[in-house]
C-alpha positions as CSV (number, residue, x, y, z in Angstrom):
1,X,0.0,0.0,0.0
2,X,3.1,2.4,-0.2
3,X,3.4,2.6,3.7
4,X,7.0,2.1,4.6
5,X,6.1,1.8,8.4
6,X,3.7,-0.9,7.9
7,X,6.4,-3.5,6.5
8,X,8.2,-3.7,9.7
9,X,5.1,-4.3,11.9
10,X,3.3,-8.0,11.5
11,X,-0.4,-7.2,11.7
12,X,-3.2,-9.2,12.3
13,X,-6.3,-9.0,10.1
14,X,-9.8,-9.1,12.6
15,X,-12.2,-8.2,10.3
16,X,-13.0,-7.6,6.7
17,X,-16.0,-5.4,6.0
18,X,-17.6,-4.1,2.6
19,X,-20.6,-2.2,1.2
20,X,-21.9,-2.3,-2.3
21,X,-21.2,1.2,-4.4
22,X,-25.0,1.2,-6.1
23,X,-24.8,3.8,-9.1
24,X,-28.5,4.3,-8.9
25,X,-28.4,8.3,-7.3
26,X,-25.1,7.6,-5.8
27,X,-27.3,5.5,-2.8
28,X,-24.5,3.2,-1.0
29,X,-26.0,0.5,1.4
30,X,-24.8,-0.6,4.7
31,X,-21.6,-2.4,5.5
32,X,-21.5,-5.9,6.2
33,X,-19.0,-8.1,7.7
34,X,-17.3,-10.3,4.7
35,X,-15.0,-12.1,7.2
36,X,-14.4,-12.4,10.8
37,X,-11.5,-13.9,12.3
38,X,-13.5,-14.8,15.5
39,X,-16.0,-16.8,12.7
40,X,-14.7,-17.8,10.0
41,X,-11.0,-17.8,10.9
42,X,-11.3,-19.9,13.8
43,X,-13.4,-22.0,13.2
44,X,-13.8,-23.2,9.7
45,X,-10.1,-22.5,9.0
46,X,-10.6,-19.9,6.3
47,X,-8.0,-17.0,5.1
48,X,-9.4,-13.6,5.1
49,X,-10.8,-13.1,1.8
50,X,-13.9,-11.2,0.0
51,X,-15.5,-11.7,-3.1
52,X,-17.9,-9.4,-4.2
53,X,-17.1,-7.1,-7.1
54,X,-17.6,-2.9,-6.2
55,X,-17.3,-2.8,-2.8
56,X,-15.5,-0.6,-0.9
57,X,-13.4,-2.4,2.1
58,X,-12.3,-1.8,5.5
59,X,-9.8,-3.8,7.2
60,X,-9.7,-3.9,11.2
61,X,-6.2,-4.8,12.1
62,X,-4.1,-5.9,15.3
63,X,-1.0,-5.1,15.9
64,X,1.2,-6.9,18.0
65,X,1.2,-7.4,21.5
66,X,4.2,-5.2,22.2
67,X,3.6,-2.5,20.0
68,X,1.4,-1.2,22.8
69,X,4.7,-0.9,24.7
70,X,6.9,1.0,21.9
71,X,7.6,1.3,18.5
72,X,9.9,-1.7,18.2
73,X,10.0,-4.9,20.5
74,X,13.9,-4.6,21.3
75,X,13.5,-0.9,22.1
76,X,10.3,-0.2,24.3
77,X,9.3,3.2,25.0
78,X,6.8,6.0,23.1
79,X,10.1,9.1,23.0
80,X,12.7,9.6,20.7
81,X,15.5,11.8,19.9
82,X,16.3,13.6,16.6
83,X,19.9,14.5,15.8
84,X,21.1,15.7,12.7
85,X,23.8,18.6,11.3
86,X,25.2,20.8,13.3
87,X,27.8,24.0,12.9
88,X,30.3,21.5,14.5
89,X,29.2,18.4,12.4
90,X,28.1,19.8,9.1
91,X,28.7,16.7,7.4
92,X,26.9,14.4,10.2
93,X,23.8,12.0,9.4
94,X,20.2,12.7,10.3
95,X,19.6,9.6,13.2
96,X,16.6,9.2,14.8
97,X,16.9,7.1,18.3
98,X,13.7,5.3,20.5
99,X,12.4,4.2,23.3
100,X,15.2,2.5,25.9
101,X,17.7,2.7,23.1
102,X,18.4,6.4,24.2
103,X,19.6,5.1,27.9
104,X,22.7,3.6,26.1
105,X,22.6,6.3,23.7
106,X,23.1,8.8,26.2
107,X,25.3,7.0,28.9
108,X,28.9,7.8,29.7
109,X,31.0,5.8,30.7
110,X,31.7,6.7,33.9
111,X,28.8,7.7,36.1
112,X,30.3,10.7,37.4
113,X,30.5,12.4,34.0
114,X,26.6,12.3,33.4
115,X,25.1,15.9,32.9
116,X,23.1,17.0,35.9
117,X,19.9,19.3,35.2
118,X,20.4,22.5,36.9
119,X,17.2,24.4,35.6
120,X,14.1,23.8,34.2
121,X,11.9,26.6,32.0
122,X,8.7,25.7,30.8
123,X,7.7,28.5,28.2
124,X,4.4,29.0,26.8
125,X,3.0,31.3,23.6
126,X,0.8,32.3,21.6
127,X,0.9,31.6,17.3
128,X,1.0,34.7,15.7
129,X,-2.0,35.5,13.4
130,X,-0.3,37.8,10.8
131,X,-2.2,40.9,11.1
132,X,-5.0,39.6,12.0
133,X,-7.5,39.8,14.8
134,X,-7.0,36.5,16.7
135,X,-10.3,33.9,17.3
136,X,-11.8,32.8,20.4
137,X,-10.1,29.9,19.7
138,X,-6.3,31.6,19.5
139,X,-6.9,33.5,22.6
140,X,-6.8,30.1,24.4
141,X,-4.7,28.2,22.3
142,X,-1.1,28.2,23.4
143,X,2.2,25.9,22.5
144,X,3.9,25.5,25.4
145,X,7.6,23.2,26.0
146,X,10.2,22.9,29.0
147,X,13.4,23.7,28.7
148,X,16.0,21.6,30.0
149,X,19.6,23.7,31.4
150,X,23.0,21.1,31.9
151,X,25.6,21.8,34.4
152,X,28.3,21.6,31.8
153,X,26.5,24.5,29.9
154,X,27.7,23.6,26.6
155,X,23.9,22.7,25.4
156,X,20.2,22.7,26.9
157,X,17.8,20.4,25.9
158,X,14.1,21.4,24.5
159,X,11.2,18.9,25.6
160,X,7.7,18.4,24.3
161,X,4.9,16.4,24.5
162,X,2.6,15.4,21.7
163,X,0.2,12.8,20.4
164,X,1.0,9.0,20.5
165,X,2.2,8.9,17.1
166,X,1.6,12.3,15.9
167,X,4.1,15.2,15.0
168,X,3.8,18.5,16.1
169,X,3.0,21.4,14.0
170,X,1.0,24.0,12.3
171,X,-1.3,22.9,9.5
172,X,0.7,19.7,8.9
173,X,4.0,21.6,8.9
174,X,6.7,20.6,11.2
175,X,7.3,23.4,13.7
């Protein structure tokens, strides 16, 4: 289906579903269940499958019993860390790392030389509106992230919180 993310997770298939496309004043009729894993699965043996010519289908799927632990089963956890080019590191690779993976990632090698937190900032604000008079909506809306200050000063660290799965932004822009 062109969904790069969806090769690397098995998924289980629940429940097929269709409903009949009737050209007669674009009327469409209810959707019914074409094959159930719980029915037909179990216990006649059958493969999902539907046979009915223009249908439109829906597909109920299941993933994996650890994926509601993390995005990968060797590295639990829902938080990751994006690192890419620098002034530094011109030259260096975009790398994303997950879930525990980032304990090692981050760990030195002796204890004493782990970064400390000295201060934490949360800071909050509003989206500018361009010119415009702001909405109801804008008034209350704000975007709002902690920041993260080291005792060996040489970097701080931004943090947000999102949706499982989602990415931040304004109108499907990355912000």
């Amino acid at each position: 289906n062109g969904w790069p993310g969806l090769g690397t997770m098995p998924l289980e298939i629940r429940q097929i579903v269709g409903r009949e496309s009737n050209s007669f004043v674009g009327r469409q009729m209810g959707w019914s269940t074409l094959w159930d894993c719980k029915e037909h699965g179990r216990y006649q043996g059958k493969e999902p499958s539907y046979s009915k010519a223009n249908l439109e289908i829906r597909a109920r799927l299941r993933g994996p019993v650890w994926s509601a632990h993390g995005w990968s089963q060797s590295s639990p956890g829902f938080v990751f860390w994006v690192e890419g080019q620098t002034c530094l590191r011109p030259d260096a690779p975009l790398t994303v790392t997950y879930g525990t993976d980032l304990i090692r990632h981050f760990k030195c090698e002796r204890e004493e030389d782990d970064p400390l937190n000295t201060k934490v900032h949360m800071i909050s604000h509003r989206y500018a509106t361009g010119g415009r008079s702001e909405t109801q909506r804008e008034r209350l809306t704000y975007h709002t992230l902690i920041l993260l200050e080291w005792n060996h000063a040489e970097y701080c660290t931004v943090v947000e919180i999102g949706y499982l799965n989602g990415l931040g932004g304004y109108k499907g822009k990355s912000n």
